[in-house]
C-alpha positions as CSV (number, residue, x, y, z in Angstrom):
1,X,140.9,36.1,111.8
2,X,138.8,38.2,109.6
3,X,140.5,36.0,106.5
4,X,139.0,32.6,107.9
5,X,135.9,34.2,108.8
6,X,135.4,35.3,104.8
7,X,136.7,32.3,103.5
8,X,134.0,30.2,106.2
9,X,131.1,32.9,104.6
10,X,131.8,32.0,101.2
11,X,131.3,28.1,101.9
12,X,128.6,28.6,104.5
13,X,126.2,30.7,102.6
14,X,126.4,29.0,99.4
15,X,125.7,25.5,101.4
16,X,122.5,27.5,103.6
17,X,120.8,28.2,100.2
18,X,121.1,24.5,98.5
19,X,120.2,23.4,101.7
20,X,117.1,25.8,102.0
21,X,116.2,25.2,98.2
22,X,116.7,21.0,99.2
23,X,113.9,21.8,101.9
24,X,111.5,23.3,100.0
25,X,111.6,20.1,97.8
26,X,111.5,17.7,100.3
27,X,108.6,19.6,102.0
28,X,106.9,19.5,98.7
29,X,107.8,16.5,97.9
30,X,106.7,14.9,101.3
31,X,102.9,17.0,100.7
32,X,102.5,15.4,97.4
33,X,103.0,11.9,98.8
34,X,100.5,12.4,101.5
35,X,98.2,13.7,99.3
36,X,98.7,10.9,97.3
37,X,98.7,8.4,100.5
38,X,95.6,9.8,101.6
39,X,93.6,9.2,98.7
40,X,94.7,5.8,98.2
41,X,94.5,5.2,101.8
42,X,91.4,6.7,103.5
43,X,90.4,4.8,106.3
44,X,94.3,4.6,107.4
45,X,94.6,8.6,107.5
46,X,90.9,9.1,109.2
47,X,91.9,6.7,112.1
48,X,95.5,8.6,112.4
49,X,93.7,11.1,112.3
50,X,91.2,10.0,115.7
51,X,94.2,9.0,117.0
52,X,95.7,12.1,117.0
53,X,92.7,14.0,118.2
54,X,92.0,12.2,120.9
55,X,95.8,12.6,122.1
56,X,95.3,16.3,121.7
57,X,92.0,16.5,122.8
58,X,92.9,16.3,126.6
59,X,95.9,18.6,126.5
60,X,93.3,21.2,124.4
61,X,90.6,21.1,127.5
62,X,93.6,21.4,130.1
63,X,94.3,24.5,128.1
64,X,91.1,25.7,127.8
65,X,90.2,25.6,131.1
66,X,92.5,28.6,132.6
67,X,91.1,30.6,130.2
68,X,87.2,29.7,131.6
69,X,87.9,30.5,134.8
70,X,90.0,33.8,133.6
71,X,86.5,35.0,131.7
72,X,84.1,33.5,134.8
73,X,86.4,35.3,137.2
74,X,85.8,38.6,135.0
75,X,82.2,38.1,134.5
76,X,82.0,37.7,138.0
77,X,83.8,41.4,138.5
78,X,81.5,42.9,135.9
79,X,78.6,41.2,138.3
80,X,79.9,42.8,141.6
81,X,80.6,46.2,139.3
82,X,77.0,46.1,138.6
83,X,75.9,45.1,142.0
84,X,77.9,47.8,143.5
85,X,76.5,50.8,141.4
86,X,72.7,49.1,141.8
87,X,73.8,49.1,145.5
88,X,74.7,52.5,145.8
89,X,71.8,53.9,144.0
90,X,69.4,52.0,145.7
91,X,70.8,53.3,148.9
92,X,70.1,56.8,147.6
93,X,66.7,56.0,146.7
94,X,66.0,55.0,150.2
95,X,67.8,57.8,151.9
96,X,65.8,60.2,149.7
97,X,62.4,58.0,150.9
98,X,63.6,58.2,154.3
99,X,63.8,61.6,154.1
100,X,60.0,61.8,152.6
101,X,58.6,59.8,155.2
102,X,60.1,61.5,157.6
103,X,58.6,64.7,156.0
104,X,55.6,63.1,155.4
105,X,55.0,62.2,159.0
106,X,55.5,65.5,160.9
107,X,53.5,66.9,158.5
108,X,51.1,64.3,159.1
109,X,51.8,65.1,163.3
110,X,51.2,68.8,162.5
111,X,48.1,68.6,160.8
112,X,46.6,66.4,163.5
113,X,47.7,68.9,165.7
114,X,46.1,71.9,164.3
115,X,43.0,70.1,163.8
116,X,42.8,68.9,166.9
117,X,43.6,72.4,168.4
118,X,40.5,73.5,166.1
119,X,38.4,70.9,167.4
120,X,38.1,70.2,163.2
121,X,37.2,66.6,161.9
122,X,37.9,65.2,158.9
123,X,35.1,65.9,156.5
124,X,35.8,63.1,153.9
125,X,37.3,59.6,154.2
126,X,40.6,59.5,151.6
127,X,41.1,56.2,149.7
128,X,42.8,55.3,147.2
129,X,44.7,52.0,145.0
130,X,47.9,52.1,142.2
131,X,47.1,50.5,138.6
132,X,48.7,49.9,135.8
133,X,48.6,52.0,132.4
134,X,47.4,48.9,129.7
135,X,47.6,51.8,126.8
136,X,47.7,55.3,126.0
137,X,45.7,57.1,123.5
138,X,47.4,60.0,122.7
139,X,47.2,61.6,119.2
140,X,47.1,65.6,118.3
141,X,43.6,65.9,119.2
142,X,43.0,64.1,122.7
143,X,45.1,62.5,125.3
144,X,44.2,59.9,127.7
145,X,45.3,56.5,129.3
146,X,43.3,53.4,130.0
147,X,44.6,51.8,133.6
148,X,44.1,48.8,135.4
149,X,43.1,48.7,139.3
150,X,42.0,45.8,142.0
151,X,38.3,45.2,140.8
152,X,37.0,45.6,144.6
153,X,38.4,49.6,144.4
154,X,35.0,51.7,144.3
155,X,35.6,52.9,140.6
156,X,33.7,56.4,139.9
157,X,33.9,59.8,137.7
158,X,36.4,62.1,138.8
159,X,38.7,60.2,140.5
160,X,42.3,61.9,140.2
161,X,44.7,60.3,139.1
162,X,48.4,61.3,140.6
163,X,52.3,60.1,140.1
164,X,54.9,60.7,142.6
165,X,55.5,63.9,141.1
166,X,51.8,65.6,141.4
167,X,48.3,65.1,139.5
168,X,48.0,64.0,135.8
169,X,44.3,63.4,135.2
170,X,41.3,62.7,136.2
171,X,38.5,59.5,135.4
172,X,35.8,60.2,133.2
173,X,35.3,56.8,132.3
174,X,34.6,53.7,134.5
175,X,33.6,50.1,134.3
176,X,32.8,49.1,137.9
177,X,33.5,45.8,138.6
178,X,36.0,45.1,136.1
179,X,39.0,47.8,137.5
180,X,38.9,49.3,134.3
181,X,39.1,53.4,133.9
182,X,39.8,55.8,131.3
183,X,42.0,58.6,132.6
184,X,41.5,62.0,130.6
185,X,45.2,63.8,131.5
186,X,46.0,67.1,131.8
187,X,47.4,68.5,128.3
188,X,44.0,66.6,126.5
189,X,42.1,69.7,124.7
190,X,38.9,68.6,126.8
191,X,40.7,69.1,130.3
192,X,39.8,71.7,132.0
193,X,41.3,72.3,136.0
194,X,40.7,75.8,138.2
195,X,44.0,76.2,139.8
196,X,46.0,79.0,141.6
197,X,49.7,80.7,141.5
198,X,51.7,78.5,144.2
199,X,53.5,81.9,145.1
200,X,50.3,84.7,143.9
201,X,47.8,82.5,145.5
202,X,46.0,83.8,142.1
203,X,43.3,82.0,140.1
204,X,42.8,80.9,136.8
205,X,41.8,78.1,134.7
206,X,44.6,75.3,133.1
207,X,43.7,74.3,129.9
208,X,44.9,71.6,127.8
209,X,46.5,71.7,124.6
210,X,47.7,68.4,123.3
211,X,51.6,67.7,123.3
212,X,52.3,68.0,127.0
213,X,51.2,71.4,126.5
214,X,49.0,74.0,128.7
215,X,47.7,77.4,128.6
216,X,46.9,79.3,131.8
217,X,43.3,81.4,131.2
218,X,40.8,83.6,132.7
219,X,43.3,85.0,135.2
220,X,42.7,88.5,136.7
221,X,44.1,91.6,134.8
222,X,47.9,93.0,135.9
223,X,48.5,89.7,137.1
224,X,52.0,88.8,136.0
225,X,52.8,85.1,136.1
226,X,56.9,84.5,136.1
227,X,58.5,81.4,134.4
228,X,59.3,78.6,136.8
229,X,56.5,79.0,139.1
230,X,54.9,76.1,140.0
231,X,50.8,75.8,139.5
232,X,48.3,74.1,142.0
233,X,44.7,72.9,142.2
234,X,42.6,75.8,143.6
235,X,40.0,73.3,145.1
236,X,36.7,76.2,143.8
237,X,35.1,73.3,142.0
238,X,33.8,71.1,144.7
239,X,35.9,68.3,143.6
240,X,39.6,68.5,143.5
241,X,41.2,69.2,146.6
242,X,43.3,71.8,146.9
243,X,47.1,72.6,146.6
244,X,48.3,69.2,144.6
245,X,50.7,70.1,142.0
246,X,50.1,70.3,138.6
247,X,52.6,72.1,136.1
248,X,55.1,74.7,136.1
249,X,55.1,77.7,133.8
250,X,57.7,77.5,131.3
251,X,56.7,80.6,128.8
252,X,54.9,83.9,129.2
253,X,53.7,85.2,125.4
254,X,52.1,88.9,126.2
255,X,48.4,87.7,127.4
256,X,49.6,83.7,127.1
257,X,50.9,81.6,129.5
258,X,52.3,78.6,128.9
259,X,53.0,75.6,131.1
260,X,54.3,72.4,131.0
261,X,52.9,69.3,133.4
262,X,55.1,68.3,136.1
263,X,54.6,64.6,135.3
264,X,56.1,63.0,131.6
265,X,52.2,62.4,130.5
266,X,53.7,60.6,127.5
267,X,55.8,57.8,129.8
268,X,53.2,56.8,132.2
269,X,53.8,53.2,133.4
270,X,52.2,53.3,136.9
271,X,49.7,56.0,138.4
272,X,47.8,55.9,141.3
273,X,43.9,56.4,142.0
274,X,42.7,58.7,144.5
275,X,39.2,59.3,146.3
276,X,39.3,62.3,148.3
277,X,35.6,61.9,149.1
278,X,34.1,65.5,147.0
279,X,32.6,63.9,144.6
280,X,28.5,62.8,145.5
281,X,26.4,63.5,141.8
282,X,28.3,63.0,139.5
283,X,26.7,60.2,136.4
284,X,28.3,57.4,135.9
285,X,28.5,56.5,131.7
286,X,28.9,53.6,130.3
287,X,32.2,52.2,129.4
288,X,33.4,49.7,126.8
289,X,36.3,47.7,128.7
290,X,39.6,47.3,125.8
């Protein structure tokens, strides 16, 4: 058995490679003739050619088409993903606004309450309108933001302006009728807020100093501010209510305290305008609308 299969190798493998080698020629042979063909015969090999194509053209689309719908139906999952995490935050966001308003209301019930138990009224009339920062001109030596408001909101000095997150400014310049205002913020070298320890209840004076930075001044001797506490309007000028949030220390230096505002004063998109009704003398300059 193993003698036939040696002797059927030797004639076998001899016969493959003539037979491989005799390929190769034909094949070659068989391209240079096309060649040849096709440039003596153009318009015969460009309609074989259509022919062809349009033969293969249906079966390519048939083919085609399972793999659209594979990528459609995975776009489609990505979608849903998407959707689902968008979903999910969203009803965070709402659960956490919930939660606000509900706060928001019973301390709205409770101070209605007390005031009615002290037969108080409400000395000023509270109104106020959101706008939209249009640009912010912050460099090393001032910060402020330019904002656009309805033009029927009573524009005036001294407006505050606040975030979700606590107060970042205030007006000092207005064009009245147009909805234009220029909001001086908090860390602007020229801003100047009396404000009070949320815990100590002590005063002092918040100071701007460019860069999202403040500097807590004037405050009584042996005071000792800690890191982390948060700071609040003191309401002793006349015109800033009391108690809205402001900054947070972050850095106590021997005599210096630093803070840092609660609100990013360098990605303000959307603020809103408030008119808590203290402000009666105040001038009114004029403003050049951008």
């Amino acid at each position: 058995m193993n003698l036939k299969f040696r002797q059927f190798a030797l004639i076998a493998i001899p016969l493959r490679t003539a037979v491989a080698q005799v390929s190769v020629g034909l094949l070659l042979l068989s391209a240079i003739v096309l060649m040849f063909v096709a440039r003596t015969h153009v318009d015969t090999f460009s309609a074989l050619r259509m022919s062809v194509v349009r033969a293969v053209d249906p079966m390519l689309i048939a083919a085609q088409e399972p793999v659209q719908m594979a990528e459609s139906w995975f776009d489609n999952l990505q979608t849903v993903a998407v959707m689902q995490m968008e979903n999910k935050a969203l009803r965070e966001e709402l659960a956490n606004l919930r939660q606000w308003h509900a706060e928001a209301t019973r301390l709205d019930a409770e101070n209605r309450s007390l005031r009615a138990l002290l037969q108080m009224k409400q000395p000023h009339e509270i109104t106020s309108t959101g706008g939209a920062v249009l640009a912010d001109n912050g460099t090393s030596y001032g910060h402020s933001v330019v904002v656009s408001v309805p033009e029927d909101f009573h524009l005036r000095r001294g407006l505050v302006a606040m975030t979700g997150d606590g107060m970042v400014g205030r007006t000092v310049d207005v064009a009245p009728g147009t909805g234009m205002a220029r909001v001086l913020l908090l860390d602007d070298p020229a801003s100047r807020v009396p404000v009070m320890l949320e815990t100590a209840k002590t005063r002092a004076i918040l100071s701007g100093q460019g860069n999202n930075l403040l500097l807590l001044e004037h405050f009584p001797d042996g005071t000792a501010p800690t890191v982390g506490e948060r700071i609040l309007t003191a309401g002793d000028d006349g015109v800033l209510p009391s108690g809205l949030p402001l900054a947070r220390i972050t850095r106590v230096d021997g005599d210096r305290v630093w803070a840092a505002p609660i609100a990013q004063l360098d990605r303000l998109d959307w603020m809103r305008l408030v008119d808590f009704g203290t402000i009666n003398t105040l001038a009114k300059p004029n403003f050049q609308a951008p």
